[in-house]
CHARMM-style PDB file with segment names, atoms N, HN, CA, C and O in Angstrom:
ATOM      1  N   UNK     1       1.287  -5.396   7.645  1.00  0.00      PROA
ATOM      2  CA  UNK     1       1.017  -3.982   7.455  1.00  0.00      PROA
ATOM      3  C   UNK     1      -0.429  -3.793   6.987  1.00  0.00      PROA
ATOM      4  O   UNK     1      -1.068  -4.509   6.215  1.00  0.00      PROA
ATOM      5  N   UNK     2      -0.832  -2.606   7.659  1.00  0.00      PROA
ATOM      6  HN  UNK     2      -0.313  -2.025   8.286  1.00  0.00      PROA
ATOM      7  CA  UNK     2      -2.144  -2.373   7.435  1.00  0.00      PROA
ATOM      8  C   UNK     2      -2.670  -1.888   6.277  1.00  0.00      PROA
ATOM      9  O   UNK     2      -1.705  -1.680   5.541  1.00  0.00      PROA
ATOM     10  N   UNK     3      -4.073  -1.481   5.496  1.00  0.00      PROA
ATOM     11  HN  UNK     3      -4.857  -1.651   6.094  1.00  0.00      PROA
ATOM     12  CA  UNK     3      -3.611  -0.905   4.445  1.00  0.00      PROA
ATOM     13  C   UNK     3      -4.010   0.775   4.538  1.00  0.00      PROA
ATOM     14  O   UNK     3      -4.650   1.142   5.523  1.00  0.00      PROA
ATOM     15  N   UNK     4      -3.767   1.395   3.891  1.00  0.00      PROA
ATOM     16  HN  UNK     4      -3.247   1.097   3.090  1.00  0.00      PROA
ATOM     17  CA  UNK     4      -3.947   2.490   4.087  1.00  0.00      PROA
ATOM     18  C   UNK     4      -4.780   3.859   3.609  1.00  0.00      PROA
ATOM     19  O   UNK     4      -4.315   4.428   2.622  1.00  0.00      PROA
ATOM     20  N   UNK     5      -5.865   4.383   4.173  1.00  0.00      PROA
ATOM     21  HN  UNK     5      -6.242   3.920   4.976  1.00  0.00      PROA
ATOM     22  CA  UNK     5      -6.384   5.164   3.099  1.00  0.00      PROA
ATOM     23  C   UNK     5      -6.046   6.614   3.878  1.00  0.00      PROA
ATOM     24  O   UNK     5      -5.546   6.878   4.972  1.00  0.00      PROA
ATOM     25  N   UNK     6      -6.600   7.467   2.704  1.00  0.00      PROA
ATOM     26  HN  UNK     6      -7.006   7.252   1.816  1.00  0.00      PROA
ATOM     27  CA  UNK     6      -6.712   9.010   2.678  1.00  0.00      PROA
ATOM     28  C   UNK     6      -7.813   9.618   2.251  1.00  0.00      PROA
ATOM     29  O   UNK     6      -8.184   9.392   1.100  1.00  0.00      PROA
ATOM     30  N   UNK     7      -8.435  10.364   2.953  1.00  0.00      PROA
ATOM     31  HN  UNK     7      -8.133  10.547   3.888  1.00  0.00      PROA
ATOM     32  CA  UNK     7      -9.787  10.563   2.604  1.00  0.00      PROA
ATOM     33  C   UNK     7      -9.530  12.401   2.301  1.00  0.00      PROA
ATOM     34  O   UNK     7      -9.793  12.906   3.393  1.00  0.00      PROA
ATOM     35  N   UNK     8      -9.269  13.170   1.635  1.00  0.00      PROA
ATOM     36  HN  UNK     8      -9.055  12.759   0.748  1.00  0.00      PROA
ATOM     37  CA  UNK     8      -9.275  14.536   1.367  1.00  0.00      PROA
ATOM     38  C   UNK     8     -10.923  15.024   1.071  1.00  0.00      PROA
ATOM     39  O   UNK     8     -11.621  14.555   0.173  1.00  0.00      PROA
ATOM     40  N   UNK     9     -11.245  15.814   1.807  1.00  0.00      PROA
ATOM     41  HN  UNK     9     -10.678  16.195   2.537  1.00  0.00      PROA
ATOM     42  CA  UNK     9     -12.790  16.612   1.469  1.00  0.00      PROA
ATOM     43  C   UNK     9     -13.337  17.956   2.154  1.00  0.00      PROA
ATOM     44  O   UNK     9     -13.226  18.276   3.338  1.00  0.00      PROA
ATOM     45  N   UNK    10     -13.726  18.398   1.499  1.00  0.00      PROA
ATOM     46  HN  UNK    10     -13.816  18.138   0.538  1.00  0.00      PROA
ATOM     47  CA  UNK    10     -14.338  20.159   1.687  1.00  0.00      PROA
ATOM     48  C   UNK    10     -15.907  20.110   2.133  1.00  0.00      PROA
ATOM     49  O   UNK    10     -16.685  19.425   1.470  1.00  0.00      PROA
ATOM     50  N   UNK    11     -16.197  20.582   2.861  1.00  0.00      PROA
ATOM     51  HN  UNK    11     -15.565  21.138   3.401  1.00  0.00      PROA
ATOM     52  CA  UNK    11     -17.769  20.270   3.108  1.00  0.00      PROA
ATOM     53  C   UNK    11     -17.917  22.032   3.966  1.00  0.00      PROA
ATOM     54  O   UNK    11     -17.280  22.427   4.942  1.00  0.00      PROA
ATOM     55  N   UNK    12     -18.794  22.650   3.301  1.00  0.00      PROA
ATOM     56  HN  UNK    12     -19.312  22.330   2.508  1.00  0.00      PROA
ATOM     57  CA  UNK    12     -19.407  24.198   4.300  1.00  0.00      PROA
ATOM     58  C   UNK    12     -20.292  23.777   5.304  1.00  0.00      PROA
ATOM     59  O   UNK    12     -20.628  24.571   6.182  1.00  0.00      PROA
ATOM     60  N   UNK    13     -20.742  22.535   5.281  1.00  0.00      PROA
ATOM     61  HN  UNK    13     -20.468  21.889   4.568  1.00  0.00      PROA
ATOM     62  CA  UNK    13     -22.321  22.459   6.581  1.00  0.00      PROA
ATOM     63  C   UNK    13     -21.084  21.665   7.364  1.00  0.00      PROA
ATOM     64  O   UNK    13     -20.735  22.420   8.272  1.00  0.00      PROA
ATOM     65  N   UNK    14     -20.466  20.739   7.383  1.00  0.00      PROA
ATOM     66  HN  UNK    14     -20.749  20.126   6.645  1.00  0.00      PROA
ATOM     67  CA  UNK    14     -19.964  19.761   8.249  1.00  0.00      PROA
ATOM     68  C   UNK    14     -20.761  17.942   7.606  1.00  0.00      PROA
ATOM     69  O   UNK    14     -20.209  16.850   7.736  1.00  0.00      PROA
ATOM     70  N   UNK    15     -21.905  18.167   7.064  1.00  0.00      PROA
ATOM     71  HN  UNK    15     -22.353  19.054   6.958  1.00  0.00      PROA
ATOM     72  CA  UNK    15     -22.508  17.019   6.424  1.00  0.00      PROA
ATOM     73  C   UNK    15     -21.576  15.996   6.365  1.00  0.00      PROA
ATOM     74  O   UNK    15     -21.369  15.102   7.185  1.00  0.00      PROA
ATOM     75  N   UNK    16     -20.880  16.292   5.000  1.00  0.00      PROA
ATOM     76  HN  UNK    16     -21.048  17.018   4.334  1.00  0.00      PROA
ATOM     77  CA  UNK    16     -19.729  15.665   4.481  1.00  0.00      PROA
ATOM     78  C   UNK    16     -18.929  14.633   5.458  1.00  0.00      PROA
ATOM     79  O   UNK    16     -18.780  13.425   5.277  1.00  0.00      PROA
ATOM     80  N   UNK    17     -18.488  15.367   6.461  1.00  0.00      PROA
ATOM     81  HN  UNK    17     -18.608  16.349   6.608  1.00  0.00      PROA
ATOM     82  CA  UNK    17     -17.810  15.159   7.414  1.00  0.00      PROA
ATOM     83  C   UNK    17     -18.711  13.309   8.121  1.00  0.00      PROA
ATOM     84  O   UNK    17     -18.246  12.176   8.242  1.00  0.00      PROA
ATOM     85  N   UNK    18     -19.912  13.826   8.368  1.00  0.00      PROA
ATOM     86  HN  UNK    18     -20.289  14.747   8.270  1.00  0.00      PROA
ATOM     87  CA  UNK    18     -20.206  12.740   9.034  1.00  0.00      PROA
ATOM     88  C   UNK    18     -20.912  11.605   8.033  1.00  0.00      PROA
ATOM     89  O   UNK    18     -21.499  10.612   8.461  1.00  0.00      PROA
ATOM     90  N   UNK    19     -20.814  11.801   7.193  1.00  0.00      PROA
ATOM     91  HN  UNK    19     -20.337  12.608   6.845  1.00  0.00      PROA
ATOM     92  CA  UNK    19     -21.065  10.892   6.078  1.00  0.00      PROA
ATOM     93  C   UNK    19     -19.649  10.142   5.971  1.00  0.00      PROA
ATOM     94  O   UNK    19     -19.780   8.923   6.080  1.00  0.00      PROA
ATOM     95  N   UNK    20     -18.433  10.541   5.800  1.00  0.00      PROA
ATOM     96  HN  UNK    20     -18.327  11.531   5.712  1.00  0.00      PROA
ATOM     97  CA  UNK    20     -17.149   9.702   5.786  1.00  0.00      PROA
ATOM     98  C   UNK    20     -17.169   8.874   6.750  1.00  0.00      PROA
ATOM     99  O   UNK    20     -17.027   7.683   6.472  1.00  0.00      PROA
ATOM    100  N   UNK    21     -17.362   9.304   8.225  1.00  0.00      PROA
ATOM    101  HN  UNK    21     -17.477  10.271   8.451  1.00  0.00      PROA
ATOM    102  CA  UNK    21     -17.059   8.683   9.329  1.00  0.00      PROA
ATOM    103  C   UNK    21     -18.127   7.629   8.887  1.00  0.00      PROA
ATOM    104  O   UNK    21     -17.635   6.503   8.805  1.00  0.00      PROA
ATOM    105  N   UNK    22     -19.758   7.707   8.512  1.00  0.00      PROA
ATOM    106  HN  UNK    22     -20.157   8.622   8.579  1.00  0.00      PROA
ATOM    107  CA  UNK    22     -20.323   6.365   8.843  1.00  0.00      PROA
ATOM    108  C   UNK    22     -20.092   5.664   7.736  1.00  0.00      PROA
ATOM    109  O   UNK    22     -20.689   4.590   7.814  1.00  0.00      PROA
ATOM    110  N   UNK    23     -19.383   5.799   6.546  1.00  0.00      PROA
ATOM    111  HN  UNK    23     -18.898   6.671   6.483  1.00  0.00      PROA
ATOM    112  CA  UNK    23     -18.955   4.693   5.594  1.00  0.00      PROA
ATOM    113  C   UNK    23     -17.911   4.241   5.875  1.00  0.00      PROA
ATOM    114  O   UNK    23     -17.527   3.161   5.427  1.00  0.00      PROA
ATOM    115  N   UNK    24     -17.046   5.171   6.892  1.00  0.00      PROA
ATOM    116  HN  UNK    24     -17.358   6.049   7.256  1.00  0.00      PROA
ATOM    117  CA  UNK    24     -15.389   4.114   6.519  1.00  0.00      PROA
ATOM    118  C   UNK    24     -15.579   3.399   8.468  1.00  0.00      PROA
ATOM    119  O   UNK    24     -14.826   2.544   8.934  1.00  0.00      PROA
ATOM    120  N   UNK    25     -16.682   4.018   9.195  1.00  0.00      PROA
ATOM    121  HN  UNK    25     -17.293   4.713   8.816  1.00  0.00      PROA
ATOM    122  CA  UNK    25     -16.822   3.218  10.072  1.00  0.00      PROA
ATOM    123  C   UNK    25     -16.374   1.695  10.292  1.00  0.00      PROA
ATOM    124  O   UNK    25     -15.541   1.458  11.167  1.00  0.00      PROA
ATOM    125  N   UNK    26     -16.874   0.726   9.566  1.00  0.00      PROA
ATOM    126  HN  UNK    26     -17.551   0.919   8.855  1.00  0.00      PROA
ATOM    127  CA  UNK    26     -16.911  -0.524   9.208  1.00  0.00      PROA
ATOM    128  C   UNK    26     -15.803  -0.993   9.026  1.00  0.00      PROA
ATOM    129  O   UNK    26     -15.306  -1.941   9.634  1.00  0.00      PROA
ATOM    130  N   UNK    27     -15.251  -0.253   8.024  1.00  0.00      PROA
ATOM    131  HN  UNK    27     -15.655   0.517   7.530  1.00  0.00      PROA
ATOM    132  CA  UNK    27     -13.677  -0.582   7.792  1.00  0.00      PROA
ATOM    133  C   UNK    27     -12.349   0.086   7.843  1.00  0.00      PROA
ATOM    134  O   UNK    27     -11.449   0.202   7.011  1.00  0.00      PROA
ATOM    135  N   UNK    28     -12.550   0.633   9.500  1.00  0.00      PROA
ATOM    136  HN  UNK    28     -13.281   0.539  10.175  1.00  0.00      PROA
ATOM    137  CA  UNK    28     -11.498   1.089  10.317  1.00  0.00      PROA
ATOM    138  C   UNK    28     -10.619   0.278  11.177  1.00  0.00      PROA
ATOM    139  O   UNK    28      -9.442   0.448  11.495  1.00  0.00      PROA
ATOM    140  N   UNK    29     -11.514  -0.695  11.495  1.00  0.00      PROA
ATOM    141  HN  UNK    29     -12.471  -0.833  11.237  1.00  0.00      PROA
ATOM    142  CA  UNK    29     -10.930  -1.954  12.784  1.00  0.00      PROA
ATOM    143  C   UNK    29      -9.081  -2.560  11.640  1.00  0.00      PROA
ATOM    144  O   UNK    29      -8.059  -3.003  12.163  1.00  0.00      PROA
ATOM    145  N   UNK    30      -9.322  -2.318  10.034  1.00  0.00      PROA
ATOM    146  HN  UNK    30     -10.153  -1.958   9.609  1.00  0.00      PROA
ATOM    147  CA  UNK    30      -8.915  -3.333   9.158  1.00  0.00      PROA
ATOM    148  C   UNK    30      -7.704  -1.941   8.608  1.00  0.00      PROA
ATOM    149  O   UNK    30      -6.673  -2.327   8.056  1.00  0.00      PROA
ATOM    150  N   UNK    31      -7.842  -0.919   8.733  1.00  0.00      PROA
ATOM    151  HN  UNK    31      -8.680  -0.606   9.181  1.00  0.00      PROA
ATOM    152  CA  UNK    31      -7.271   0.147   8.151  1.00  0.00      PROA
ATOM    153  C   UNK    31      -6.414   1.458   8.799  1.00  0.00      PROA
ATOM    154  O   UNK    31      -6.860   1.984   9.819  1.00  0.00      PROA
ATOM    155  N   UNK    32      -5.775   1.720   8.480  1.00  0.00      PROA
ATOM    156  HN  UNK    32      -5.413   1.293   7.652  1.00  0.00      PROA
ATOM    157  CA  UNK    32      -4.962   2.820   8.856  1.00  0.00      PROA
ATOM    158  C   UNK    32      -5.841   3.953   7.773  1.00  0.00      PROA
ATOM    159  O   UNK    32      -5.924   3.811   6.553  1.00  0.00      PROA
ATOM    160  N   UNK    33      -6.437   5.064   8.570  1.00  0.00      PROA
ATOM    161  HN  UNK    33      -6.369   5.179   9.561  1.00  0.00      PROA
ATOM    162  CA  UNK    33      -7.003   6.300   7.704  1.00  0.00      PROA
ATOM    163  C   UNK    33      -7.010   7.324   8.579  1.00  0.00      PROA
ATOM    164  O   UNK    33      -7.362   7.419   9.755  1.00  0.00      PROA
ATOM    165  N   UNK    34      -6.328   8.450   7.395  1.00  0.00      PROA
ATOM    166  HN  UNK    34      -6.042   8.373   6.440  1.00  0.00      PROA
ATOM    167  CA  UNK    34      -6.665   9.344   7.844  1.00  0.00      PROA
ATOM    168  C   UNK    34      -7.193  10.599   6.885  1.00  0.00      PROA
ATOM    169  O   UNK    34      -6.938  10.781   5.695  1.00  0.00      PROA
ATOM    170  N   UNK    35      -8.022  11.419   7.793  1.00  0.00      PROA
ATOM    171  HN  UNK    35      -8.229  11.271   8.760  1.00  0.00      PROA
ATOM    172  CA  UNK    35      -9.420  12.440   7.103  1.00  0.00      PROA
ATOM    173  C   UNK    35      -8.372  13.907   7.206  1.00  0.00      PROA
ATOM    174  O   UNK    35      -7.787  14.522   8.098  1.00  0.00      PROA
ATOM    175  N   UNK    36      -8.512  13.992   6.046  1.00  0.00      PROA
ATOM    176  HN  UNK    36      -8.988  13.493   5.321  1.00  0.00      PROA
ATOM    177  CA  UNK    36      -7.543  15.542   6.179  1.00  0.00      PROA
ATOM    178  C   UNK    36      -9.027  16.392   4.986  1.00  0.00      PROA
ATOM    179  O   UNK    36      -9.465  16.043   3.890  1.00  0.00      PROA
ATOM    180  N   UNK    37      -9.443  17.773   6.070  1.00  0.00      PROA
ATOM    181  HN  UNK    37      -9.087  18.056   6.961  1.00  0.00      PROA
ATOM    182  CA  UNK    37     -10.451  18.808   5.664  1.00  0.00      PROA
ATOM    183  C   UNK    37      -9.675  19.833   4.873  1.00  0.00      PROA
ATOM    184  O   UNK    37      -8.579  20.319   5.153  1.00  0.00      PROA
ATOM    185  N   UNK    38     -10.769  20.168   3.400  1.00  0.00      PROA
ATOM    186  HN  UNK    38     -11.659  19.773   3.173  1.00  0.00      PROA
ATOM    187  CA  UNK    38      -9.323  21.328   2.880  1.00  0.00      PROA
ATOM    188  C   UNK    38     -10.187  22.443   2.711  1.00  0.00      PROA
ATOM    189  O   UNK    38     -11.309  22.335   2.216  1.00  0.00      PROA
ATOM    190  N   UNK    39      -9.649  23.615   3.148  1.00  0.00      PROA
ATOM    191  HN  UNK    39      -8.737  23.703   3.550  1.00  0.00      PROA
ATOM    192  CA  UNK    39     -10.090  24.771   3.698  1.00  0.00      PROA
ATOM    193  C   UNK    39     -10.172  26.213   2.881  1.00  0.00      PROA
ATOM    194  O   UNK    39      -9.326  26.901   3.454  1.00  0.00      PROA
ATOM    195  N   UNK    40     -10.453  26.591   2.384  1.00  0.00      PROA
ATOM    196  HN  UNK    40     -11.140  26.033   1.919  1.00  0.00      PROA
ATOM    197  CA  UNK    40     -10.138  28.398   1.138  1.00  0.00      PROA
ATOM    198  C   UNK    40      -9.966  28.767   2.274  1.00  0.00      PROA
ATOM    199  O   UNK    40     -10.386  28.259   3.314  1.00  0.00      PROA
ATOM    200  N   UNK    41      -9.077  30.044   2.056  1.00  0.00      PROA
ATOM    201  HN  UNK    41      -8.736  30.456   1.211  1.00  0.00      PROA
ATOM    202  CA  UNK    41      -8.539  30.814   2.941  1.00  0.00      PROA
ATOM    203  C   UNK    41      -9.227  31.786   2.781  1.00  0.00      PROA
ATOM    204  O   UNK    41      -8.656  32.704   3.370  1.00  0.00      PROA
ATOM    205  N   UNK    42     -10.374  32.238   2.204  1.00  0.00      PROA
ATOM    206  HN  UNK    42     -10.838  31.492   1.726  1.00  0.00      PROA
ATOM    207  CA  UNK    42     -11.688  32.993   1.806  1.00  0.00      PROA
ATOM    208  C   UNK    42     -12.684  32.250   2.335  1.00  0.00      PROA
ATOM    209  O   UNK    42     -12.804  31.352   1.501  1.00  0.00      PROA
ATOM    210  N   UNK    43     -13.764  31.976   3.501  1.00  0.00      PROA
ATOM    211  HN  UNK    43     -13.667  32.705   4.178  1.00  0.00      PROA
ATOM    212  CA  UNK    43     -14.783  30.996   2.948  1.00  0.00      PROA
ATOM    213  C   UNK    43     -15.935  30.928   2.329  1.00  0.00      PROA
ATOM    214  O   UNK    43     -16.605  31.960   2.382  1.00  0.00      PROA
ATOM    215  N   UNK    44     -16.309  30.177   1.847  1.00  0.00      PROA
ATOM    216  HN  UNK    44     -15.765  29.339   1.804  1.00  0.00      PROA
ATOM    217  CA  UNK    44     -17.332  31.133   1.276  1.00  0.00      PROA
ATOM    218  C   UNK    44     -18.841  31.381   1.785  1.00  0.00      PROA
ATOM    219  O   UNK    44     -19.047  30.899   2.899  1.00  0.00      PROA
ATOM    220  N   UNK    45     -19.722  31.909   1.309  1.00  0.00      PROA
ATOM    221  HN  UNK    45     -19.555  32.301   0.405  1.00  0.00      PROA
ATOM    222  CA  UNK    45     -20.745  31.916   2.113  1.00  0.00      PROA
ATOM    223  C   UNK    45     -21.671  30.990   1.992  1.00  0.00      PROA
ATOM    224  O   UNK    45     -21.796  30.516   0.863  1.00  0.00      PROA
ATOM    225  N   UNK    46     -22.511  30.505   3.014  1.00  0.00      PROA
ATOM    226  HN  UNK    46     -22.409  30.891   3.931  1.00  0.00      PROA
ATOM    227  CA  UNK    46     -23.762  29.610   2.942  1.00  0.00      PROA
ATOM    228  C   UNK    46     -25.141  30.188   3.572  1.00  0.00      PROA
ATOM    229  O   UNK    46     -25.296  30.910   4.556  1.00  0.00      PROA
ATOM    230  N   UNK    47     -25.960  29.709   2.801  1.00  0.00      PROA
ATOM    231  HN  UNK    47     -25.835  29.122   2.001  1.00  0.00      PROA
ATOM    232  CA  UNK    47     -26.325  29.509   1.532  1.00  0.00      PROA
ATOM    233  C   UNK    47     -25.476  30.434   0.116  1.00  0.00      PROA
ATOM    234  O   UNK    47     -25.254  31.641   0.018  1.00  0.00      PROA
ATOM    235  N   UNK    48     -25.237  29.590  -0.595  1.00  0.00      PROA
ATOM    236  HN  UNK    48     -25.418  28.610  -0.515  1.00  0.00      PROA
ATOM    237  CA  UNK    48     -24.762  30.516  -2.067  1.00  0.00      PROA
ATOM    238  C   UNK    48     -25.273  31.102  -2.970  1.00  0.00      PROA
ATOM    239  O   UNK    48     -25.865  30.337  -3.731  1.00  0.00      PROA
ATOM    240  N   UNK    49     -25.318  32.156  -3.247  1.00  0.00      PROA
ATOM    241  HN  UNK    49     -24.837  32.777  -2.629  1.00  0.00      PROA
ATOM    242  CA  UNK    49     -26.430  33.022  -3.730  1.00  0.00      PROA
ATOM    243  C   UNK    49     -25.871  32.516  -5.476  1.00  0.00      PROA
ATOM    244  O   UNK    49     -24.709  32.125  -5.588  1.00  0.00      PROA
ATOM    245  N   UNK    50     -26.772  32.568  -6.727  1.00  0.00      PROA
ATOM    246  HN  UNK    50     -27.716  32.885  -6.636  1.00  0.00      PROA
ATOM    247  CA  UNK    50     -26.714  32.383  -7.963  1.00  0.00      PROA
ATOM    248  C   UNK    50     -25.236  33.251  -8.200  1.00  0.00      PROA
ATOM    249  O   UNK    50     -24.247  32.673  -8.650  1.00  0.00      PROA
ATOM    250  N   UNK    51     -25.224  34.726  -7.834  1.00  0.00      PROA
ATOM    251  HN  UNK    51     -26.027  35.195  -7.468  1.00  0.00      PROA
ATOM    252  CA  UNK    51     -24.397  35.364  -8.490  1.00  0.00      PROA
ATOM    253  C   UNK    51     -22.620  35.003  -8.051  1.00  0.00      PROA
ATOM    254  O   UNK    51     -21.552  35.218  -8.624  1.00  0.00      PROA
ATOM    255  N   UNK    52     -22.996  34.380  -6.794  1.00  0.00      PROA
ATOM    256  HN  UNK    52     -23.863  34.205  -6.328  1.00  0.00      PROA
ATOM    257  CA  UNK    52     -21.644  33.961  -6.106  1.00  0.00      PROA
ATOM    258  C   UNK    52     -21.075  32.909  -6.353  1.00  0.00      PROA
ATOM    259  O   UNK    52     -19.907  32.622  -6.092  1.00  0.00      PROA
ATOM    260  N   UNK    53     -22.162  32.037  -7.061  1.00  0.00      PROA
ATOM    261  HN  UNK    53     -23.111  32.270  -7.272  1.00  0.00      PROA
ATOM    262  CA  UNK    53     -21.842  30.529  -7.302  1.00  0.00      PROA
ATOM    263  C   UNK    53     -21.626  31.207  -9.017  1.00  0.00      PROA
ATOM    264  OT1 UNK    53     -21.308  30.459  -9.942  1.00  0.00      PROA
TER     265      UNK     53
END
């Protein structure tokens, strides 16, 4: 059995996103993973203004 990860993460640009893929790149051949994105049902805006943040 393989071992297993979970990667949970929020990212507004998408950045995030491709930063996971090139670290767990390497050690996918060896792993069962999966990337679950978590979402506000509001989103918020980007750039974030002082008063919003």
């Amino acid at each position: 059995m393989r071992p297993r990860i979970l990667i949970i993460y929020y990212s507004q640009t998408g950045q995030l996103k491709k930063i996971i893929d090139q670290l767990l790149s390497p050690i996918a051949q060896y792993c069962e993973i999966e990337v679950a994105e978590v979402k506000p049902k509001k989103p918020f805006p980007f750039p974030w203004t002082s008063e919003v943040f």
